[in-house]
VMD Tcl script that draws the C-alpha trace (Angstrom):
set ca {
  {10.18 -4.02 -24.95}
  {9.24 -6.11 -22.00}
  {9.67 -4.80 -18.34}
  {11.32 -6.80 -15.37}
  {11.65 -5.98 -11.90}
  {12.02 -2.37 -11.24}
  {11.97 -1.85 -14.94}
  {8.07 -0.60 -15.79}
  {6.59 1.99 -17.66}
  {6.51 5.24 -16.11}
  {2.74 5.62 -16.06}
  {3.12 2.37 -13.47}
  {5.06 4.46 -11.08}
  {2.14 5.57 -8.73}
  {0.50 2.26 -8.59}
  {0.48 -0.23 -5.78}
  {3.52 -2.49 -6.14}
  {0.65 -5.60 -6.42}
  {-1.31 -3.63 -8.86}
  {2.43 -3.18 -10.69}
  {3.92 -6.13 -10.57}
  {0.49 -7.72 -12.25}
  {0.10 -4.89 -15.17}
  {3.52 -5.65 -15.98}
  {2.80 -9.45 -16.22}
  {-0.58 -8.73 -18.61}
  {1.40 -6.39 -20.62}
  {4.46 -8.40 -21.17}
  {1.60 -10.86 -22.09}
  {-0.03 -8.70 -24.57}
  {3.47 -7.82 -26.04}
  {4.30 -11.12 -27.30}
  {0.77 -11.51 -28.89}
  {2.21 -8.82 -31.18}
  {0.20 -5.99 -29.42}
  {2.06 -2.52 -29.14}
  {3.74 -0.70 -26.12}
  {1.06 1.88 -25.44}
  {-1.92 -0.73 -25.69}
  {-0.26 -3.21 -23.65}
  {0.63 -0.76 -20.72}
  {-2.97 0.68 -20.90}
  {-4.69 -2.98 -20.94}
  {-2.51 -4.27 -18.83}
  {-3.33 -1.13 -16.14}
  {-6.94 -1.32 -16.80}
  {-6.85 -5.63 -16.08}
  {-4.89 -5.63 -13.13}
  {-6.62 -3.13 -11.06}
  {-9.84 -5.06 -12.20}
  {-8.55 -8.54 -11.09}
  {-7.66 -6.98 -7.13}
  {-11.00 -4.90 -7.21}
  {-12.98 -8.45 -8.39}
  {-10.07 -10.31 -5.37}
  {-11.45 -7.48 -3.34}
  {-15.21 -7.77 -3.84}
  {-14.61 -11.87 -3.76}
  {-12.60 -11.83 -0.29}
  {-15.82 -9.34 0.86}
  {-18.22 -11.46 0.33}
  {-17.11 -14.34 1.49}
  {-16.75 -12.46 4.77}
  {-20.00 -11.48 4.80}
  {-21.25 -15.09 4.71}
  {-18.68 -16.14 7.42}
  {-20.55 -13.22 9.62}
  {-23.91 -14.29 8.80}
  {-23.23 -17.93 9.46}
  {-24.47 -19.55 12.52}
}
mol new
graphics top color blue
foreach p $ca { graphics top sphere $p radius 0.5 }
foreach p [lrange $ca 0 end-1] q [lrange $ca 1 end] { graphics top cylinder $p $q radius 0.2 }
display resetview
């Protein structure tokens, strides 16, 4: 079943409404590649929290450089 707006799987209710609103993209994603409910919410968890921790690291560095820049 694919989720929409407020409509997301309860183990999504604690998460950052960024971190949210992306796991539901990926797993509405992995749905219609034929993958099942459980597997989808659990990859699509795991993938979004990595692509704001690799936005985070990205964003860090850059501001790193920007402070060592003369």
């Amino acid at each position: 079943m694919p989720w929409y707006n407020n409509d997301y799987p309860p183990s999504y209710k604690n998460q950052p409404v960024h971190i949210r609103d992306k796991a539901v993209e990926i797993a509405n994603a992995l749905l219609q590649e034929g993958n099942d409910e459980g597997t989808a919410i659990a990859i699509g968890l795991k993938l979004a929290r990595e692509h704001f921790a690799k936005k985070e690291e990205e964003n860090n560095i850059a501001k790193l450089k920007d402070d060592h820049t003369i």
